[in-house]
C-alpha positions in Angstrom: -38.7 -100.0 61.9 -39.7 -103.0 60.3 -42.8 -103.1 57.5 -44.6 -106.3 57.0 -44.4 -107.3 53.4 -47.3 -107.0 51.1 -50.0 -109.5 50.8 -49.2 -111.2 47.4 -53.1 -111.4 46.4 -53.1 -108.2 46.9 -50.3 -107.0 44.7 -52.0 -109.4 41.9 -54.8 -107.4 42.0 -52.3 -104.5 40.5 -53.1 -104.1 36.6 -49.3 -103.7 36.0 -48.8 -106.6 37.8 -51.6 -109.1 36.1 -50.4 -107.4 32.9 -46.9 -108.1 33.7 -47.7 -112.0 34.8 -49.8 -112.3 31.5 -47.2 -110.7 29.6 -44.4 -113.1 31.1 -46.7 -116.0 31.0 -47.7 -115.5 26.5 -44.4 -114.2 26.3 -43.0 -118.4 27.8 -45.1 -119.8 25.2 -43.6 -117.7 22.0 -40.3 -118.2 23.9 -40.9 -121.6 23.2 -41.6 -121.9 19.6 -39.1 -119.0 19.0 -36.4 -121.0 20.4 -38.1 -124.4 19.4 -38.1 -123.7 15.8 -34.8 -121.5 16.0 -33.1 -124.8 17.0 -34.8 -126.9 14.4 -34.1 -124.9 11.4 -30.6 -123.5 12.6 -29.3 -126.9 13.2 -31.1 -129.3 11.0 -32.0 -127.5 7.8 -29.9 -124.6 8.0 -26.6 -126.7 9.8 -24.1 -125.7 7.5 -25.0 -122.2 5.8 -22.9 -119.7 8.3 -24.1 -116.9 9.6 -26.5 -116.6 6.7 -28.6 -119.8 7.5 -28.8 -118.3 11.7 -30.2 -114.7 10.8 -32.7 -117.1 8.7 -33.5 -119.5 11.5 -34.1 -117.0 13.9 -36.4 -114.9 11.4 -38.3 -117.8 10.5 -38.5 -118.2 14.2 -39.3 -115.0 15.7 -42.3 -114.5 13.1 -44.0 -117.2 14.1 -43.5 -116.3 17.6 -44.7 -113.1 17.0 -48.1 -114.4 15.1 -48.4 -116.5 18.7 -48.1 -113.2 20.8 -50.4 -111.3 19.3 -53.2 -113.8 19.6 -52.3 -114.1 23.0 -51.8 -110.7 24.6 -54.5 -109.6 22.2 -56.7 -112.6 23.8 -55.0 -112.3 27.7 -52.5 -109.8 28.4 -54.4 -106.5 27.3 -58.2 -108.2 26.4 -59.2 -104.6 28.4 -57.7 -102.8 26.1 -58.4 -104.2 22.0 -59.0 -102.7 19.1 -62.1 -102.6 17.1 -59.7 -101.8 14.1 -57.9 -105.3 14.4 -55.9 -104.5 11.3 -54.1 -101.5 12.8 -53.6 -103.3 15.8 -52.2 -106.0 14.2 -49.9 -103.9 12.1 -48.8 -101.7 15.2 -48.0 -105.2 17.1 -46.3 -107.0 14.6 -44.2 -103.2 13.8 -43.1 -103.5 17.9 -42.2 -106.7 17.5 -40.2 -106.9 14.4 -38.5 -104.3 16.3 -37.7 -106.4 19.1 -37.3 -109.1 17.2 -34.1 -107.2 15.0 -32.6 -106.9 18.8 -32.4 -110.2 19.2 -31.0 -110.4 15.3 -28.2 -107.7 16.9 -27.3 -110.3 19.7 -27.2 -112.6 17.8 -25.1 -111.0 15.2 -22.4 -109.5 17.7 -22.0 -112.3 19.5 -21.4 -114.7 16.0 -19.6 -112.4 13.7 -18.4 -109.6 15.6 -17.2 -111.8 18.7 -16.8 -114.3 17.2 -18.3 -116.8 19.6 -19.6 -119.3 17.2 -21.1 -122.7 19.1 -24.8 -123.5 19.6 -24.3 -122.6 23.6 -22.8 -119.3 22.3 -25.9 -118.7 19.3 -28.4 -119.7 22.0 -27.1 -117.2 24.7 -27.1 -114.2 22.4 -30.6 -114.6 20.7 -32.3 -116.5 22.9 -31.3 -115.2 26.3 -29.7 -112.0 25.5 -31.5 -110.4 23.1 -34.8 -112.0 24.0 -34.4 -110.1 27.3 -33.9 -106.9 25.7 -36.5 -107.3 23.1 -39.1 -108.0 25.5 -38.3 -105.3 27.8 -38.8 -102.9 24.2 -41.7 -105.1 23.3 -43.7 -104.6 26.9 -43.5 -100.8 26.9 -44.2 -100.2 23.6 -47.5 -102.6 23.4 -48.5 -101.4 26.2 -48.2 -97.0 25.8 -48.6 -97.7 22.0 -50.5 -100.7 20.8 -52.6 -101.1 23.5 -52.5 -97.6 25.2 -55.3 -95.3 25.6 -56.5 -93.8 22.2 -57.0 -90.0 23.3 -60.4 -88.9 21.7 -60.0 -86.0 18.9 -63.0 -83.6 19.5 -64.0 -80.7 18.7 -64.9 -78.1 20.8 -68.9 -77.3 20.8 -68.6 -73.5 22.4 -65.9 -71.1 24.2 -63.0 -72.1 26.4 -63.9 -71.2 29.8 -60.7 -68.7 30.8 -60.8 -67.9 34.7 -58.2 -65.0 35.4 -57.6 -64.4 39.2 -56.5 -61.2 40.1 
């Protein structure tokens, strides 16, 4: 038997799926100046400092890509689902993504030192495609069942637990 494919409007209408297309859509745009300034600092100021003057680039880089993240999931991707306590969230966000961002650092690392696969193609592939894949595959999960997950509410309880014993 054949099933007709699902209307795509109606798959939008998903909150995983908007969440997901938000994500993807934020995450282009720190993609950008991630690989933007990793580029301009890695092969300008940094052109002929080894391996040293990379991890730099790309620290310098993903922290700025991480400051435009956060204003934009925080402002797009899970508006539904901010914190009043804008510090906490902030410090939860950028303590996801400095995680993520130390998997592209890994990448980037292996594939330098450890492979030693050493041209700009090679640099770009392992932090930028690589380990930007895996990092926002961590980053997505995390944000969302930590950062931006539901809080549970502490409460006490204001009389006796109902027990029901069935004999």
């Amino acid at each position: 038997m054949i099933r007709a494919l699902p209307d795509p409007r109606a798959l939008l209408r998903r909150p995983i799926v908007r969440e997901v297309a938000a994500f993807g859509l934020v995450g282009g745009a720190g993609f950008l100046v991630d690989v933007g300034v990793f580029n301009l600092l890695a092969y300008t100021v940094f052109l002929h400092t080894g391996t040293s003057g990379l991890l730099v680039a790309k620290g310098v880089s993903t922290t700025l890509a991480i400051v435009a993240n956060w204003v934009g999931n925080r402002l797009l991707t899970f508006r539904a689902h901010r914190r009043s306590d804008v510090a906490r969230e902030a410090l939860e966000f950028g303590i996801v993504s400095l995680a993520g961002g130390a998997i592209a650092l890994g990448c980037l690392w292996v594939s330098h030192d450890a492979m030693h696969l050493t041209t700009p193609l090679a640099d770009n592939v392992s932090a930028n495609i690589v380990g930007l894949a895996l990092g926002s595959a961590f980053r997505f999960v995390l944000y969302r069942f930590w950062v931006y997950g539901p809080r549970a509410e502490r409460t006490e309880p204001t009389g006796p637990i109902p027990v029901r014993i069935d004999p």
